[in-house]
C-alpha positions in Angstrom: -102.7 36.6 -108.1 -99.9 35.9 -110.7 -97.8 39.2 -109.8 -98.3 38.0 -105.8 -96.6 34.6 -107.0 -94.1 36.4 -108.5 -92.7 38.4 -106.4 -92.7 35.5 -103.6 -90.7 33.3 -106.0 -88.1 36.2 -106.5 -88.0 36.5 -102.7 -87.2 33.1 -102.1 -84.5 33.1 -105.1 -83.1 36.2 -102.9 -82.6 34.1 -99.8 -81.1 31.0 -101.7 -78.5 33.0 -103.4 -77.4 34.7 -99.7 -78.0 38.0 -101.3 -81.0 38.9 -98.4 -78.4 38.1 -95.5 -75.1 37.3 -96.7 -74.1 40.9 -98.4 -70.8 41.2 -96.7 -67.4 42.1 -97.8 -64.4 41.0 -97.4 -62.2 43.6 -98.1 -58.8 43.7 -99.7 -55.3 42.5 -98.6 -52.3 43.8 -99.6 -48.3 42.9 -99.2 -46.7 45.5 -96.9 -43.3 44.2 -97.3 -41.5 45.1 -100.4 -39.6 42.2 -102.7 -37.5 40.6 -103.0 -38.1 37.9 -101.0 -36.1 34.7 -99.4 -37.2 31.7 -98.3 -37.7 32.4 -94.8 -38.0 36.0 -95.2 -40.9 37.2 -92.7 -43.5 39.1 -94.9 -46.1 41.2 -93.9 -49.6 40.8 -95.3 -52.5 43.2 -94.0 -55.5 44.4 -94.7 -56.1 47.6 -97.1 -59.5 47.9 -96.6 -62.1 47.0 -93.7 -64.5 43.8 -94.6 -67.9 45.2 -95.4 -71.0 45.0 -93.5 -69.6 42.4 -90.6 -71.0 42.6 -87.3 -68.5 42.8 -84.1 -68.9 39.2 -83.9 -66.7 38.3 -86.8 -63.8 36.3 -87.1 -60.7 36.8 -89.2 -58.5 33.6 -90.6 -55.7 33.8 -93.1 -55.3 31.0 -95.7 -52.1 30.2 -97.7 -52.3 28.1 -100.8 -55.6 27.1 -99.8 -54.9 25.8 -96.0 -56.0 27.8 -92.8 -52.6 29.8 -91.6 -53.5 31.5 -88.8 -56.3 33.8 -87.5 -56.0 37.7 -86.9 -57.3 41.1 -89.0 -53.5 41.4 -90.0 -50.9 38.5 -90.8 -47.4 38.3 -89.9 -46.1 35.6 -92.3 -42.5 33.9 -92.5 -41.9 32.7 -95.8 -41.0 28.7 -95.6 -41.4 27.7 -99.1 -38.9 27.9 -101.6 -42.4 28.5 -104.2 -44.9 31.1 -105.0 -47.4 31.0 -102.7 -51.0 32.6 -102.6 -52.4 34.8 -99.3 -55.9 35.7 -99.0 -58.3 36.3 -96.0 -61.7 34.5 -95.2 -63.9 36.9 -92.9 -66.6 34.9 -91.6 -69.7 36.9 -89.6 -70.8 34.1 -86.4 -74.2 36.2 -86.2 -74.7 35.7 -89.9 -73.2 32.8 -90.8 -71.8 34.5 -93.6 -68.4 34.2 -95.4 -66.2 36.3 -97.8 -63.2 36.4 -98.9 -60.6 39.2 -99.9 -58.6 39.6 -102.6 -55.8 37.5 -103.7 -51.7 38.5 -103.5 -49.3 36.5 -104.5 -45.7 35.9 -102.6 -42.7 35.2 -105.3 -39.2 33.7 -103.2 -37.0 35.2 -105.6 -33.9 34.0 -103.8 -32.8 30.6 -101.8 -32.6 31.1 -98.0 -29.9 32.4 -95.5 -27.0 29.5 -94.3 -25.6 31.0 -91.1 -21.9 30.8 -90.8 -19.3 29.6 -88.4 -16.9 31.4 -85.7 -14.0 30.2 -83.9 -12.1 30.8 -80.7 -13.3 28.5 -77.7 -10.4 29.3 -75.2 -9.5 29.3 -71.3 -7.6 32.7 -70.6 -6.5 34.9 -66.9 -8.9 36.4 -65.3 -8.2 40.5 -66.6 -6.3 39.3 -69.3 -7.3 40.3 -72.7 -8.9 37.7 -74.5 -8.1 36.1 -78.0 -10.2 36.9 -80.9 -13.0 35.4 -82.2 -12.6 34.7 -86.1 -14.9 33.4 -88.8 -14.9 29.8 -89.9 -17.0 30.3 -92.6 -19.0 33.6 -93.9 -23.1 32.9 -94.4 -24.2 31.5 -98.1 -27.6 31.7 -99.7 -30.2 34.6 -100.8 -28.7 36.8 -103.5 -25.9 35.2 -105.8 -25.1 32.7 -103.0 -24.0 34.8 -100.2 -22.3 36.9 -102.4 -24.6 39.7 -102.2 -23.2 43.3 -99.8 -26.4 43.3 -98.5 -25.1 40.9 -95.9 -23.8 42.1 -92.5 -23.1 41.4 -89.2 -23.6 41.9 -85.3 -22.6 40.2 -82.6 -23.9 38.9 -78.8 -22.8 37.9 -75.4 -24.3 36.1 -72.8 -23.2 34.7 -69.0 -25.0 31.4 -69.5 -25.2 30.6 -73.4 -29.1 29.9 -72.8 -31.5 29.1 -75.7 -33.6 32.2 -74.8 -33.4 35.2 -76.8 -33.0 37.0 -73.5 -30.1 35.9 -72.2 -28.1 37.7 -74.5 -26.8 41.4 -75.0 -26.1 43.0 -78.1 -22.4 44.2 -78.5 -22.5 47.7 -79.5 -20.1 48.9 -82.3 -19.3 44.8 -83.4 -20.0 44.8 -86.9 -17.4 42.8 -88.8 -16.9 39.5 -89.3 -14.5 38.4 -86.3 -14.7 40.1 -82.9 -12.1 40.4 -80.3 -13.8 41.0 -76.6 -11.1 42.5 -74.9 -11.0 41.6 -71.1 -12.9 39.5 -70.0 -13.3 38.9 -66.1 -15.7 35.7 -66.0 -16.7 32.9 -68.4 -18.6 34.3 -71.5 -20.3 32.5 -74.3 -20.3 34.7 -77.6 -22.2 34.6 -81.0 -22.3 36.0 -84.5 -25.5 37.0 -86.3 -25.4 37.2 -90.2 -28.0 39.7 -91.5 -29.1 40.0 -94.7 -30.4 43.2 -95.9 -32.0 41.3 -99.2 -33.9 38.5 -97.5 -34.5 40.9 -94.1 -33.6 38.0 -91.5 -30.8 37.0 -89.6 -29.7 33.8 -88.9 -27.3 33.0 -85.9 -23.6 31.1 -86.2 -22.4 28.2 -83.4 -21.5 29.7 -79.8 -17.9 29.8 -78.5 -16.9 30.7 -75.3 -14.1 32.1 -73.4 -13.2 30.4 -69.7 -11.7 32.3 -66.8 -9.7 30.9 -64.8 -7.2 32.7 -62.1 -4.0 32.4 -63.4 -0.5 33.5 -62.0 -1.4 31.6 -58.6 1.2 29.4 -58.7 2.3 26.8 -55.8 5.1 27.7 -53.4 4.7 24.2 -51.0 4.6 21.1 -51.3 2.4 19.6 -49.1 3.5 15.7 -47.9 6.0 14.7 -45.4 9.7 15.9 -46.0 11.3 12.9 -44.0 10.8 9.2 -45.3 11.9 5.6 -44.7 13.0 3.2 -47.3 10.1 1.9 -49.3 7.6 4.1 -47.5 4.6 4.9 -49.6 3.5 8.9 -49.3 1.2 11.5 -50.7 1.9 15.0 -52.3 -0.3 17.4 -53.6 -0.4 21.3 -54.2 -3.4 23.5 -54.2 -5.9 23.2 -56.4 -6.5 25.7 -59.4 -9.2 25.5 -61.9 -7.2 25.2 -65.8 -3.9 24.3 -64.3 -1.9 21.7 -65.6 0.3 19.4 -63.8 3.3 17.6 -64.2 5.1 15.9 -61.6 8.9 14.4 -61.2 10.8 12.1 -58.3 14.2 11.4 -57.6 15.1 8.3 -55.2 11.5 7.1 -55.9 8.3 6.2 -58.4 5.3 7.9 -58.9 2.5 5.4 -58.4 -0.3 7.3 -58.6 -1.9 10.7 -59.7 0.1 12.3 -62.6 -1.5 15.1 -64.1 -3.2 16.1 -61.2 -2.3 18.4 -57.9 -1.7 15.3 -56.1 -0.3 11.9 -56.3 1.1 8.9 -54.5 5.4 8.2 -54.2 6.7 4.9 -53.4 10.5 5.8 -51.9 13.1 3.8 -53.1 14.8 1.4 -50.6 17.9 2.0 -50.7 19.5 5.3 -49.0 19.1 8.7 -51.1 21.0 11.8 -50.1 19.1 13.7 -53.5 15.7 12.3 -53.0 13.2 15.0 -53.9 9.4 16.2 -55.3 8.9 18.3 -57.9 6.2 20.0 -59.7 5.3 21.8 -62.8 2.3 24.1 -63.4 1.4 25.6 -66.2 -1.5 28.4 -66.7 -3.5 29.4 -69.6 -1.1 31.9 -71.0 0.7 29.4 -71.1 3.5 30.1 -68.2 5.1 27.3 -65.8 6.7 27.6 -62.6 8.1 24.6 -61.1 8.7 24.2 -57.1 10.9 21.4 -56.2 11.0 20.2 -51.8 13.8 17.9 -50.7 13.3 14.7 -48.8 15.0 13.3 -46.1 15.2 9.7 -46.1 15.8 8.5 -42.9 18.1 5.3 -42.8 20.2 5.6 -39.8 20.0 4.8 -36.1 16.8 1.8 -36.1 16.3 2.3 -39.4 17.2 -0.4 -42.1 17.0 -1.2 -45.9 15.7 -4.8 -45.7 18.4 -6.0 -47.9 21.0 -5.2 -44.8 18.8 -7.1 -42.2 18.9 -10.2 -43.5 14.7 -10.8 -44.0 13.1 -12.7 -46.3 10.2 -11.9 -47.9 8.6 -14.7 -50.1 6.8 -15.1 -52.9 7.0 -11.7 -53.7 4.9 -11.6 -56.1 2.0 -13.2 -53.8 -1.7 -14.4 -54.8 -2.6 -14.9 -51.1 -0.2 -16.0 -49.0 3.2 -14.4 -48.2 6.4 -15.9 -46.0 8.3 -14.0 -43.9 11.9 -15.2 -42.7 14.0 -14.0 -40.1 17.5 -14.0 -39.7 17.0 -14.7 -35.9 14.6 -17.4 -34.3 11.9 -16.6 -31.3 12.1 -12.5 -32.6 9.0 -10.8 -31.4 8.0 -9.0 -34.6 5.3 -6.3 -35.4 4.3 -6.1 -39.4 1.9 -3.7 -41.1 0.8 -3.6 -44.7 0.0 0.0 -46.5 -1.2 0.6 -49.5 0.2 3.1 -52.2 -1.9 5.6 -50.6 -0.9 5.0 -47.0 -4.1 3.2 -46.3 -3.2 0.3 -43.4 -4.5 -2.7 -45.1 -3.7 -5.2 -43.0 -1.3 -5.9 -39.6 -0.7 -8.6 -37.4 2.5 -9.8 -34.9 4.4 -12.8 -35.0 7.3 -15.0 -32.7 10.0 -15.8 -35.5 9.6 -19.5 -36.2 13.1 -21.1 -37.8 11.3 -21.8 -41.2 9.3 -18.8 -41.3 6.2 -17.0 -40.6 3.5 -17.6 -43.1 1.1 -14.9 -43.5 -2.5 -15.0 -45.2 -4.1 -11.8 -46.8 -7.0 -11.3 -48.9 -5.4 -8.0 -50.8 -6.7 -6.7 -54.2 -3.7 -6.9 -56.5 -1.7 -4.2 -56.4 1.3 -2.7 -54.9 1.9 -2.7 -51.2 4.5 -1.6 -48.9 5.4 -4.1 -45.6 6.7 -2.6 -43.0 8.3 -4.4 -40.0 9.1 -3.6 -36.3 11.7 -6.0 -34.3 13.9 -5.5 -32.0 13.6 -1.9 -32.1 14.7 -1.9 -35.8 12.2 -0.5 -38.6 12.6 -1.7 -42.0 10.3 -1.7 -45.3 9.9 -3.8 -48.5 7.7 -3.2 -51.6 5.2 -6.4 -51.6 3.2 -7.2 -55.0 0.0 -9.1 -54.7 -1.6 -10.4 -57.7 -4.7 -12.1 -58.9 
């Protein structure tokens, strides 16, 4: 009876202590990647030997410095302190309920982490034209005697779009060096450095520049606009577009009131007659070359045509707010008036008999610059007319 108790009281004592179901192993771990290590270097922790009696039903998590990492038989792990830190695995049996635990290694970061670097060269080129190269702003720092280390070096990549994924850029074969020159290029490219280190193991990746394309060398050979004006008429010239030209403009016998810098703008033609009056333009491509084309304008001031100064009109206040007078030399004159706008937008027209003290006109015109033009008696004649608030 006393040996039966005996051996029950062992039994049970077997069961507490886990040794009757829990005998498994967990096995050992080792480091696979060999020091020295940055922080961020990616280090590779697997297993060395198989957990012990585990059924297929096990499960396989990875702890660092005590806290779950990540689950998996082998362990891929990117070194993000700048500290020691301790691996180990916890194997844990679901049919069992049983837990073990490997072995313990131990990570040293020996060095400080990688800085990427800097490049320069954003630029706008010709399309087929070689392209400017691509220099180094500032060379990486960190890991081994603070970037001073050869074990750094360097590759470079391309890429149509300049996306955040990985695959939207091509390695450039053979571009090892700290600056790069592409050659030519044919259509807008983004570009970027990678600085490797062969200490730490990573890479890290610089800014993106890019070089535009633009068609160069198609310069303007007309003017488009009319070539025959009045006094004071307001007109519009412009040139083809193209993308990464500049623009400069210049007028003789006239003002530019609108559009400078661009492939088009708005002249107001003096009012007095002009035998020079012209347009021209300057363009100027990426390389940078300029070509300037230059057209002639008539102004037309003969036959019914008349500065207003000649006729004997009045035109008052001129300045206006919202009201403008307008005298003629001749009482009972049938007259025709329109108003344009610097962009030879009609704005407002009416007729009128010539009164002896004047024809007062109302308008509700945003301040601005106007031209007046007016038809009597089969003469045409102009005047600038400034509204204000």
């Amino acid at each position: 009876m006393k040996k039966t108790l005996l051996v029950l009281f062992a039994s049970v004592l077997f069961v507490i202590n886990g040794n009757a179901q829990c005998n498994i192993n967990g096995g050992t771990i080792q480091i696979y990647t060999p020091e020295p290590y940055c922080h961020g270097t990616p280090v590779w922790v697997g297993e060395s030997s198989s957990a012990l009696n585990v059924s297929q039903n096990a499960i396989y998590e990875w702890l660092v410095d005590g806290f779950s990492y990540g689950p998996g038989q082998q362990f891929n792990f990117v070194k993000d302190q700048s500290f020691g830190q301790e691996v180990q695995r916890k194997v844990t049996d679901l049919n069992t309920n049983c837990v073990a635990y490997s072995n313990t290694v131990y990570i040293r970061t020996l060095y400080p982490g990688i800085n990427g670097g800097s490049i320069l060269g954003n630029d706008t080129i010709c399309n087929g034209a070689a392209s400017t190269i691509i220099n180094s702003n500032s060379l990486p720092s960190g890991g081994p005697n603070n970037g001073t280390d050869p074990g750094f070096y360097y590759s470079w990549q391309k890429s149509a779009n300049g996306g955040n994924n990985y695959s939207d850029w091509t390695d450039i074969s053979g571009a090892t060096n700290t600056t790069y020159t592409p050659g030519v290029v044919t259509a807008d490219t983004y570009f970027r450095r990678i600085d490797w280190s062969s200490v730490c193991m990573y890479g890290v990746i610089s800014n993106v520049i890019t070089k535009k394309v633009m068609n160069c060398g198609t310069f303007t050979s007309d003017i488009s606009g009319p070539m025959s004006v009045t006094p004071n008429q307001t007109a519009t010239y412009s040139v083809t577009p193209v993308v990464g030209m500049n623009y400069l403009w210049a007028v003789t016998g006239g003002t530019i009131t609108g559009g400078q810098g661009t492939h088009s703008v708005t002249i107001m033609w003096d009012g007095g007659a002009s035998a020079n009056s012209s347009v021209s333009i300057t363009e100027t491509d990426a390389t940078p070359e300029s070509r300037t084309a230059t057209q002639p304008i008539a102004t037309i001031t003969t036959g019914i045509n008349k500065g207003l100064g000649s006729t004997g009109i009045s035109v008052f206040p001129n300045p206006t707010k919202n009201q403008f007078t307008i005298e003629m030399p001749t009482a009972n004159t049938a007259v025709n008036y329109t108003v344009y706008s610097t962009t030879g937008v009609q704005m407002q027209s009416g007729s009128f008999n010539a009164a002896a003290s004047g024809n007062t006109i109302t308008t509700q015109l945003p301040a601005g610059m106007y031209q007046l033009v007016l038809n009597y008696d089969g003469v045409f004649t102009s005047t600038r007319l400034a509204v204000i608030e």
